[in-house]
Structures are given as structure tokens and as C-alpha cells.
N, C-alpha and C positions, 0 to 999 in steps of 0.2 A: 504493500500500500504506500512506503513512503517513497519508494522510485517514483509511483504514480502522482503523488501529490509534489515532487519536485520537478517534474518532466510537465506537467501544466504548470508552475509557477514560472519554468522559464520560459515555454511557448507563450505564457500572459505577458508578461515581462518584454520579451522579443516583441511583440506585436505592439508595443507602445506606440514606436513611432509613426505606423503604416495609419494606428486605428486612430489616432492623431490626427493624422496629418487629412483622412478621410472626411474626421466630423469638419475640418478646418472646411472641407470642399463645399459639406452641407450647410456651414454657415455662410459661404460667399457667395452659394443660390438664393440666400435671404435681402430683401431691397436695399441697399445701402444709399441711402440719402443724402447730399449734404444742401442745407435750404439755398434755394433760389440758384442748385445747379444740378446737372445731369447724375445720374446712377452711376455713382462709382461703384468697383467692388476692388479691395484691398488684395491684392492677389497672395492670400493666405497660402499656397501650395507651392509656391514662389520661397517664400519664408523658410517653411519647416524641411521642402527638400535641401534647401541650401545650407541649412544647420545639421539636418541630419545624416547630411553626404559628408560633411567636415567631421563629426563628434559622435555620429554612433552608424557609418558605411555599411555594418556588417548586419544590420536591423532592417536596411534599406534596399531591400533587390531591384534591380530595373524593373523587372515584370512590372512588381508595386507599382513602379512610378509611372509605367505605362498607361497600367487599367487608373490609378487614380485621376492620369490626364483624360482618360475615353470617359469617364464618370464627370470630372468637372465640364465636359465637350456638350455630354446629353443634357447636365441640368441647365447651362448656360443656354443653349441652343447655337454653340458656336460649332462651325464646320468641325466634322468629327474627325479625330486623331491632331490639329492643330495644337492645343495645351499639351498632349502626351509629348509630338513632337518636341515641343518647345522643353518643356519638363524634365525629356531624355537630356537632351541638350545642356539644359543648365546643372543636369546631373553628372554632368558626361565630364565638362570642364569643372566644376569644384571638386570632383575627386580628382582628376589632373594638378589641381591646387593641392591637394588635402593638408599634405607635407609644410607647406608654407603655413597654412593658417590654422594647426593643430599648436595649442599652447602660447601664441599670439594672443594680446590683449583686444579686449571689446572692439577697442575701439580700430585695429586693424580689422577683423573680422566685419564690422560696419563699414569700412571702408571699399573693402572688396564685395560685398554684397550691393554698394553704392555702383560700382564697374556693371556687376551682370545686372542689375535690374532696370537700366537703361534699356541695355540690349536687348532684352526680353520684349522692351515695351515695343520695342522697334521691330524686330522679327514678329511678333504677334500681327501688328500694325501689317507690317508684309505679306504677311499669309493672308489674313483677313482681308488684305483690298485687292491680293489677286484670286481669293477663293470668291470673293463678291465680285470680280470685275469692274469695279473702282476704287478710287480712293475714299476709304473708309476715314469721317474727323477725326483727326490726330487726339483734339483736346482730350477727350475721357481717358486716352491710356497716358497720356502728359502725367494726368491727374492720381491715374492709377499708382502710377510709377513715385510719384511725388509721395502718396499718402502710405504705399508699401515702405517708402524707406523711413517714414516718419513713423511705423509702429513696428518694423523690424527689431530695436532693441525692447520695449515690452515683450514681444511674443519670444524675443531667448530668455529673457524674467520667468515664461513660462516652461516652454523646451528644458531648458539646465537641469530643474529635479525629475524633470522626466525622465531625461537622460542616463539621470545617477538610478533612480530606479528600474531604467528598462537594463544596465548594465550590473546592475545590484546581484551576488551570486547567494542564492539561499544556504540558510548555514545549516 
């Protein structure tokens, strides 16, 4: 029995960051507002893969990051595999980093999420206006990009104990 009750504590455990980074996708299908301008949505999955590629790699399979982008594609209603593409991508170069920005303070770690979430906002932009056939307004993913880098450090406030608990070995 107690193989069993340790081999679910680490499958729970292991699954932090995925089942995380999931509900993160269900709250950015909820309307996000800000008065007297267009529907932002904080690109939450943006976030947690770019921390959880740096600070817990081995939690985080592509697959995951795959289906999480084809999950955020259907609730959004954005062209399907767009986000995952994009997602793979940003997954693809912070492990290419990892090295650099393992044990680096906050504030480099913000710095370099500062780099890819431009990029993001711009390939997104790209796919989007040539999956539409035109040029899609720039302004909402400006805005996106602006308000993801402005709640990046709360949402590692959150990630961190997660972190230590998704990595946590039962005694």
C-alpha cells in the first residue's frame, strides 16, 4: 500500500505544472476587460511555460504544451494549432536558455521573458493576419504583451511554491 500511496503522490506532485498551467488557459477564456478599451486576455500560458521550461523542464513535456496550445486554440476560437505552434516555440528556445537563467536573479529572469514576449506578440500577430488574410489591429496584442509583462512577476509569486512542491520528494 505504501508504494501505492507514494507513486500517486509523485504522479500529483509531477502534474502540478501541466494542471496549472491548464486552469491558467480556462481563466484566459474568461472576459478580461479593461474600461473604455478592447478585451485583453493576459497571455497566462505564455507565463507558466516560460517558468516552467526554466525551473521544473522535466514536469513539462512538449506533448503538454502542444494539447495545452490546441485547448487554448478551441476556447479562444483562434485558428487551430496557432498558440500550440507558438507555445512549442517559446518552449523550444527557453530550454535553449535554461542554462543561463537557472539561479539568475528575478530580475534577469524578467528581463529575458521581457525578449520572448514581444516576439510572441508579433508571430501571433503573423499567423493571425495571414490565417485571416489580412492585417489583423496590432493594438490588443501591443496591449497583451504590455499587461503579460506587467503580471509576469506576481504569477512567479505564485509558480515558486509550486515549484518546490511539484519537486518536493515524499519522505
Amino acid at each position: 500500500m505504501g508504494d501505492w500511496l507514494q507513486w500517486a503522490d509523485r504522479s500529483v506532485r509531477g502534474a502540478i505544472p501541466v494542471t496549472v498551467t491548464v486552469m491558467l488557459v480556462f481563466a484566459a477564456s474568461l472576459p478580461w476587460r479593461l474600461p473604455a478599451f478592447v478585451e485583453v486576455t493576459p497571455a497566462f500560458a505564455v507565463m507558466a511555460i516560460f517558468y516552467w521550461t526554466i525551473y521544473r523542464p522535466e514536469r513539462f513535456p512538449y506533448v503538454a504544451t502542444f494539447g495545452i496550445g490546441v485547448l487554448q486554440d478551441l476556447l479562444a476560437a483562434t485558428p487551430l494549432g496557432m498558440t500550440a505552434l507558438v507555445l512549442l516555440i517559446v518552449q523550444g528556445v527557453v530550454a535553449s536558455q535554461r542554462t543561463f537563467f537557472r539561479g539568475k536573479p528575478f530580475l534577469v529572469v524578467w528581463w529575458g521573458f521581457s525578449l520572448v514576449m514581444p516576439a510572441v506578440g508579433l508571430l501571433s500577430w503573423i499567423i493571425s493576419s495571414a490565417c485571416f488574410g489580412a492585417l489583423v489591429p496590432p493594438l490588443p496584442i501591443v496591449v497583451q504583451v504590455v499587461l503579460t509583462l506587467l503580471l509576469f512577476p506576481i504569477f512567479v509569486l505564485l509558480f515558486r511554491p509550486l515549484g518546490v512542491l511539484a519537486a518536493a520528494r515524499p519522505e
